[in-house]
Every structure is written in C-alpha cells, then in structure tokens.
C-alpha positions as CSV (number, residue, x, y, z in Angstrom):
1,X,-9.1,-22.1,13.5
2,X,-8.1,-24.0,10.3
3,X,-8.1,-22.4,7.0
4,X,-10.6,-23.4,4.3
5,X,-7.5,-24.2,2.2
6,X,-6.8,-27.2,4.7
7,X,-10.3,-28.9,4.2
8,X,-9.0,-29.8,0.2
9,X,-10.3,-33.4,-0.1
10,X,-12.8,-33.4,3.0
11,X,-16.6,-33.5,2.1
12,X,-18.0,-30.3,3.1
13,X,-21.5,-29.6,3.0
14,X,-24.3,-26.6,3.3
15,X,-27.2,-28.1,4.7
16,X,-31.0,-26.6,6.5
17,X,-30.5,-29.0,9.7
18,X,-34.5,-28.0,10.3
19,X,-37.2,-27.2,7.6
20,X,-39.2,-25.2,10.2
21,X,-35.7,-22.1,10.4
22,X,-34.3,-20.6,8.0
23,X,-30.6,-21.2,9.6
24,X,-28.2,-23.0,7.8
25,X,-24.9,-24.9,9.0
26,X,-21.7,-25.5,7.0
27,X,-20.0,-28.6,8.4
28,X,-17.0,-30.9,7.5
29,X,-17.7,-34.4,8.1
30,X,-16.6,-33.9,11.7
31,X,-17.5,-30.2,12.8
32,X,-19.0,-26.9,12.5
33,X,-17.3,-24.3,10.7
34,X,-20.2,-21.8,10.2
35,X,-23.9,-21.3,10.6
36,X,-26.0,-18.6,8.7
37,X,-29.4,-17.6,10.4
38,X,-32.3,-14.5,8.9
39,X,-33.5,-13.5,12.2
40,X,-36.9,-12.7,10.7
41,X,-38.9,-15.4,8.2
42,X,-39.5,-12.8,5.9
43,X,-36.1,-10.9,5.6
44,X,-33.4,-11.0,3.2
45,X,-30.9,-10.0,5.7
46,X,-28.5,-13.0,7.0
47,X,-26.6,-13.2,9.9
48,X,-22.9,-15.4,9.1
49,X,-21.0,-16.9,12.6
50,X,-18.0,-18.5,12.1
51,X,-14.6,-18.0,10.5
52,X,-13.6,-16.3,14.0
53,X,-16.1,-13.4,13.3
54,X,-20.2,-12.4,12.9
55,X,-21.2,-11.1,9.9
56,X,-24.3,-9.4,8.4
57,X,-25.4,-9.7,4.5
58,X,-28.2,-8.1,3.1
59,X,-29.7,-6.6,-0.1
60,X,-29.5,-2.4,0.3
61,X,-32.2,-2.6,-2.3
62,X,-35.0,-4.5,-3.0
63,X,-35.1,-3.5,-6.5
64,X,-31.5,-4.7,-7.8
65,X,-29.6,-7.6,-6.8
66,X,-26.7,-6.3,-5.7
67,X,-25.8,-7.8,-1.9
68,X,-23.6,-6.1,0.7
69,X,-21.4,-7.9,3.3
70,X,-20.9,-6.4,6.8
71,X,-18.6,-7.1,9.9
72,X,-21.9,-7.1,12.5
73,X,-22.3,-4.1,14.0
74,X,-21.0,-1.7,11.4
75,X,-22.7,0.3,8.9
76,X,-20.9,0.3,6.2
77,X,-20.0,-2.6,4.2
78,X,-16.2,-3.7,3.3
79,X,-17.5,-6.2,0.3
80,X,-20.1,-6.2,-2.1
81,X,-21.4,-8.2,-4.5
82,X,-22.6,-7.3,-7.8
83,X,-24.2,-9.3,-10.8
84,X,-22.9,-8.8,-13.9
85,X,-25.4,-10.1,-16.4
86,X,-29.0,-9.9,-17.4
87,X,-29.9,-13.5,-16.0
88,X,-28.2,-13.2,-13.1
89,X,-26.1,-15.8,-13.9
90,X,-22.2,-14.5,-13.2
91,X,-21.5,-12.0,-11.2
92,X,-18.2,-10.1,-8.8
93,X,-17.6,-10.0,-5.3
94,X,-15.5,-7.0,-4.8
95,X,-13.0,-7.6,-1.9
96,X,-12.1,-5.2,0.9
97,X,-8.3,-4.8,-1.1
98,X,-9.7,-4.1,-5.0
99,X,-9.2,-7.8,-5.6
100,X,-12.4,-9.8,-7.3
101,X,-13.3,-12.7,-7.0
102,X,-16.0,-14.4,-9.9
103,X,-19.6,-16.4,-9.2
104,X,-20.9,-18.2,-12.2
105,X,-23.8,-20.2,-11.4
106,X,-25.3,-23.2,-13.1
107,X,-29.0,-24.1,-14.0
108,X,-31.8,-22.3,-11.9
109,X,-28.9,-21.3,-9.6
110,X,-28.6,-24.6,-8.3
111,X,-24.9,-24.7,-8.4
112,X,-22.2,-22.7,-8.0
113,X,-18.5,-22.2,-8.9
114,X,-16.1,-19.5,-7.7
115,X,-13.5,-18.2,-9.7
116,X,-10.1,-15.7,-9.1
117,X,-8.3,-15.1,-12.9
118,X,-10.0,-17.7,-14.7
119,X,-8.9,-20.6,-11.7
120,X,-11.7,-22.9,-10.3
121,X,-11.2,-22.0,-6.4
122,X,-14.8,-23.9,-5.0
123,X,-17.5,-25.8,-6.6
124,X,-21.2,-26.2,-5.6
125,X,-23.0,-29.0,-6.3
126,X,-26.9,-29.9,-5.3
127,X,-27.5,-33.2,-4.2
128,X,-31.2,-33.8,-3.9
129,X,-33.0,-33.8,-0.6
130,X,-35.9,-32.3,1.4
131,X,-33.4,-30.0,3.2
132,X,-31.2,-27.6,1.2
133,X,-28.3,-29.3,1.1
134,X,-25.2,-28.5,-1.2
135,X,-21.3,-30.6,-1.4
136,X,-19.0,-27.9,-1.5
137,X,-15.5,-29.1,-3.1
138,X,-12.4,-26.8,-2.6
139,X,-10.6,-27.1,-5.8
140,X,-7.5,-25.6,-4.8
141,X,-5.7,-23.6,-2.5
142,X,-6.4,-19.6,-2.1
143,X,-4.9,-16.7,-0.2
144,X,-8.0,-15.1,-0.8
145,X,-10.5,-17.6,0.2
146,X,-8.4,-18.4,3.0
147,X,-8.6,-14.7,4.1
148,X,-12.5,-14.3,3.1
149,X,-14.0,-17.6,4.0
150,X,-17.3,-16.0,4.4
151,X,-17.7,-16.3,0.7
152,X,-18.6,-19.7,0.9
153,X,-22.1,-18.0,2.7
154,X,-22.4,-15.3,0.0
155,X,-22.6,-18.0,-2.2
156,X,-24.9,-20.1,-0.7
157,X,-27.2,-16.8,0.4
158,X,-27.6,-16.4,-3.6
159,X,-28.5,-19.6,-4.4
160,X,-30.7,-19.4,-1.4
161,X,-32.4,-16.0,-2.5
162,X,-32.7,-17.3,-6.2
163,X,-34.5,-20.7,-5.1
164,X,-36.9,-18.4,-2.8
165,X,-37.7,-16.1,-5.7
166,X,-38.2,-19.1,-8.4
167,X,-41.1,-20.7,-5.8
168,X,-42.6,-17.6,-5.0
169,X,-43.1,-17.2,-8.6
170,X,-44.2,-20.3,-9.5
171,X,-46.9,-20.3,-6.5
C-alpha cells in the first residue's frame, strides 16, 4: 500500500460516483484508495475502507459537533475531533499519540486545509459539479498523515455533514 505522502503531485479527488448513495470514493487518477459509505440514508455514522483498515466515524451527540473515529468493531474511539470556534470554522483532531493535527475550513465549508504547527499538510478545493466532488492536493510530506490517512475522510465527512445541514436549512 503506498503512502499518502507518495501521491505529492498526482490529482486526487473525493467524488459521489452515484447521486442516488450516499458512498463516496477517493481515487488517484489511476485507482482506488478509499471509499466512505452511511449504511443508512438518514445517519450520520460513516463507514471508511481503505488505508489497509475499516473504520467507523460518527457524532456521539447530536447536539455538539464534536465527531469520533473508530477502528470498526470497537467501542471506544482512538481519535476525536473537536471544533474549536463558534462558526465551526477551525477545529483539532486529537491523534491516538497526544499529537494534533488543525482543520480550518473555507466559505460555507466548502474547502478545507489541514494543518500540523502552522504547516499546510493537504488542501481541499471544490470544483463545481452535480456530484460532490473535491481535488485534494498533498502539500507536503507527513509522518502523521502518512500514519493517519483516514483523515483525509474526517475531512471530507465534515464538509459533507456541513453541506447537509446548510440545505436542510435552507429547505
């Protein structure tokens, strides 16, 4: 399995391959490297394959935004997610070894970058289309991502939740 770190100059995109599921692939221009699925239409919880492992994310609480990630299977969660501002704007993913890593999103959480001590480690940009579709541009190499690629899906699972909220509200 390669290492995020070795897609650095590859397009790699987050894309809805059908509007009719709510699954989601991640995909360099020549493979799969993830998929993220909610096994019900309504739920917040996502299932993450890929990366060599399963994973489970979900809100504990549908009252904060806080979001928990799981290996599959387990009950208690090694990483959690935390936002840190009234907008929901920034927020830290607190990895399993007391490191953190920093989300700041853009306008109407449309874009995303990920930060570790004030260095750009991934960008997300929205390009415009019918299906959810973000370019995701490593910006440099990281241990950490490297060892926690299922942040990429965090990531996207936020902007995900946020664009769900924003239409239900506007409806």
């Amino acid at each position: 399995m390669k290492k995020i770190s070795d897609y650095i100059g590859e397009e790699l995109i987050l894309i809805q391959p059908s509007l009719f599921k709510r699954e989601f692939e991640f995909r360099s221009s020549n493979e799969l490297i993830a998929k993220m699925s909610f096994p019900k239409f309504f739920s917040s919880k996502a299932i993450v394959e890929g990366f060599t492992e399963q994973y489970e994310i979900k809100e504990p609480n549908l009252w904060r935004s806080d979001v928990e990630i799981f290996k599959l299977g387990n009950d208690m969660p090694f990483a959690k997610y935390k936002s840190t501002n009234f907008w929901k704007t920034n927020g830290i993913i607190e990895l399993p070894r007391g490191e953190q890593l920093y989300l700041k999103f853009g306008a109407f959480k449309k874009s995303c970058e990920i930060y570790h001590s004030n260095e750009l480690l991934l960008l997300f940009h929205n390009k415009f289309s019918f299906r959810n579709k973000n370019i995701i541009t490593i910006e440099q190499k990281s241990p950490l991502i490297d060892e926690n690629p299922w942040v990429i899906m965090l990531a996207w699972y936020k902007i995900l939740q946020q664009n769900r909220k924003t239409s239900a509200v506007a409806s």
